[in-house]
KOLFI-98922 format. One line per field, with one value per residue (C-alpha): residue number from 1; residue in three letters; z, y, x. Coordinates in Angstrom, 3 decimals. Layout:
<pts>
finu <- (NUM;...)
kedren <- (ALA;...)
up <- (Z;...)
north <- (Y;...)
east <- (X;...)
</pts>
This chain:
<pts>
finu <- (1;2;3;4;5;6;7;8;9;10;11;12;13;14;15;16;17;18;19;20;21;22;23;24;25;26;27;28;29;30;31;32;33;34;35;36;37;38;39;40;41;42;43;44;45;46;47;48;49;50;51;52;53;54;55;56;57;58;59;60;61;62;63;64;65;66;67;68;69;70;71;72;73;74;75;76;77;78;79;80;81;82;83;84;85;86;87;88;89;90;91;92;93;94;95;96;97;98;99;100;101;102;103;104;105;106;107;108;109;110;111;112;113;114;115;116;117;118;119;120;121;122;123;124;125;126;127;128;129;130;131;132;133;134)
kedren <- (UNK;UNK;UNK;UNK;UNK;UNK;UNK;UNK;UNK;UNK;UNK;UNK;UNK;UNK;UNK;UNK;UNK;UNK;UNK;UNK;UNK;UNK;UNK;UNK;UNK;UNK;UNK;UNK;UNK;UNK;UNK;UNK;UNK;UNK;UNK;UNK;UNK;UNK;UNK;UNK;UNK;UNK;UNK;UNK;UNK;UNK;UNK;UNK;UNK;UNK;UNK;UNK;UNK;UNK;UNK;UNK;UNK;UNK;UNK;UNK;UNK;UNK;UNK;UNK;UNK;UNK;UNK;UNK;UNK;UNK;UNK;UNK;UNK;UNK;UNK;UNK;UNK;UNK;UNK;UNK;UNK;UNK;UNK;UNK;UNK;UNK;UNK;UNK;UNK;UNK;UNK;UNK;UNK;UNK;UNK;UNK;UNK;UNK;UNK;UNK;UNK;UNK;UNK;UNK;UNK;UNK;UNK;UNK;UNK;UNK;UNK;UNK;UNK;UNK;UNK;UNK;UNK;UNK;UNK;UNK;UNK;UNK;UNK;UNK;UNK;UNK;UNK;UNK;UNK;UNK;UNK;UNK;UNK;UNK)
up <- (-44.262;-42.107;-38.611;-37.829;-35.583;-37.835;-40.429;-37.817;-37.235;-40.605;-41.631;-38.219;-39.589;-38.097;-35.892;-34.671;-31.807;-27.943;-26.770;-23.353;-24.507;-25.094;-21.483;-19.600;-21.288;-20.253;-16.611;-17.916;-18.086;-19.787;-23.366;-24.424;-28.039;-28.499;-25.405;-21.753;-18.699;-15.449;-12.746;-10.798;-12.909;-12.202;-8.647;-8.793;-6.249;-4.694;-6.359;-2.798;-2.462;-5.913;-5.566;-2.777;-5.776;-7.520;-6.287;-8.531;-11.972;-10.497;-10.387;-13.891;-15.295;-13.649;-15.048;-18.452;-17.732;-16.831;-19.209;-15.797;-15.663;-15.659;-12.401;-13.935;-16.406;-15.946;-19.211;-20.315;-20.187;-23.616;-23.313;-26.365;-27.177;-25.989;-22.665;-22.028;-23.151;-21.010;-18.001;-18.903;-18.936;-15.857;-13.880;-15.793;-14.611;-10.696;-10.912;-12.489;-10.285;-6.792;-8.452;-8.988;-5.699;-4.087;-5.970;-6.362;-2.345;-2.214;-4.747;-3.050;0.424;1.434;-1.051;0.273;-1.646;0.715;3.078;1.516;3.927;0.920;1.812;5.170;4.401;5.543;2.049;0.675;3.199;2.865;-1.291;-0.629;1.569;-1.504;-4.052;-2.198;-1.682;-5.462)
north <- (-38.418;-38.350;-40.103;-42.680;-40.250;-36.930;-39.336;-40.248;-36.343;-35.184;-38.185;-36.970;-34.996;-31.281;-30.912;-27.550;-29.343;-28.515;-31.187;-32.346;-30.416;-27.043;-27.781;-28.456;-24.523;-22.700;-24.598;-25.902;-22.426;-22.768;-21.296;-18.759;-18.221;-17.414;-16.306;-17.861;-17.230;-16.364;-16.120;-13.854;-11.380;-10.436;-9.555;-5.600;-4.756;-1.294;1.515;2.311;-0.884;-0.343;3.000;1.604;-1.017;1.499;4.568;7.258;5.802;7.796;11.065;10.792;10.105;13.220;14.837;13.515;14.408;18.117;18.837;19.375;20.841;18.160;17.849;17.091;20.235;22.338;21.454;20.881;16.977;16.350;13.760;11.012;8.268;6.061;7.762;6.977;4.011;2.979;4.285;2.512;-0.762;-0.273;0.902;-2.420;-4.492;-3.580;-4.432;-8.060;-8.697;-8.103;-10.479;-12.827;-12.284;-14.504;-17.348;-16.497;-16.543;-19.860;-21.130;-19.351;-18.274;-17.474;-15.265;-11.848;-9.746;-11.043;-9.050;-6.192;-4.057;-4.234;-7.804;-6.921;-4.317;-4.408;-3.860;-6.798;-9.099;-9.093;-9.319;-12.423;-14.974;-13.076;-14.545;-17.847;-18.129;-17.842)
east <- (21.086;18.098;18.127;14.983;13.849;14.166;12.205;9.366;8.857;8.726;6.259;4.038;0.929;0.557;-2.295;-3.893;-5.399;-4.035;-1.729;0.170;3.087;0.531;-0.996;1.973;3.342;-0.067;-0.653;-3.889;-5.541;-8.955;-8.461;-11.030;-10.923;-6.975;-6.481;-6.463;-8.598;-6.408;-8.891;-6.554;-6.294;-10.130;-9.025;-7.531;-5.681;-6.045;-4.551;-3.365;-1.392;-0.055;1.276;3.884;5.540;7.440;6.410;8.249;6.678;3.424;5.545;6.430;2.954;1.969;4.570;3.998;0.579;1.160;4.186;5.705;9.821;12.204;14.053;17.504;17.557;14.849;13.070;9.766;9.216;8.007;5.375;6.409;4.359;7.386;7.558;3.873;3.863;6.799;4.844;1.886;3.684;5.064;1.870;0.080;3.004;3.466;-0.460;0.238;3.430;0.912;-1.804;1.122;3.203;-0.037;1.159;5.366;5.217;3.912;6.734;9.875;8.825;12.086;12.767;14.339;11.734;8.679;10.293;9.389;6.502;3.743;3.261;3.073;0.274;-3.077;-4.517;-2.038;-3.435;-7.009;-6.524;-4.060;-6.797;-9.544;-7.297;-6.129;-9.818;-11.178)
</pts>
């Protein structure tokens, strides 16, 4: 037996168009095509500022870069697509997480990881008021 409710829902015609319910899940970012538009992400920060979130993933593109000797065996690293394609990920997301650090701090200041000296940095600082600003 079908509730009222359940009835109402299947009877409800499916509609392609955006709703509330789609704007409330992407913020209200302007949709281009099938994908959205976050302004933020136009803003790089520098590769300096990067390469002090997670410093060791840079030592093991190199090495997946120059076949380099493992340091737990002695073994050539054997560069797999897996391997660097984890890297890649990881580089891409240390980027994303200091574009969105300008907006996490304003949602949980206290947080223990603010602490941390890259948002401290001179580099961080001037890229934060850019952001804030745009």
């Amino acid at each position: 037996m079908i509730s009222p409710k359940e009835q109402q829902n299947h009877e409800r015609p499916i509609s392609h168009q955006p709703s509330k319910r789609n704007d409330a899940i992407n913020g209200g970012l302007p949709a281009h095509g099938r994908s959205l538009y976050l302004a933020r992400a136009a803003h790089d920060p520098l590769t300096s500022l990067c390469k002090k979130l997670l410093p060791a993933i840079d030592e093991w593109h190199d090495r997946l870069a120059t076949k380099e000797l493992s340091p737990y065996n002695n073994d050539p690293i054997q560069p797999t697509t897996a391997a660097n394609a984890i890297v890649q990920v990881i580089i891409l997301h240390r980027k994303t997480f200091i574009q969105e650090s300008v907006l996490m701090v304003e949602l949980r200041p206290c947080h223990p990881i603010w602490q941390h000296s890259l948002f401290s940095d001179p580099a961080y600082l001037p890229f934060k008021r850019d952001l804030v600003q745009n």
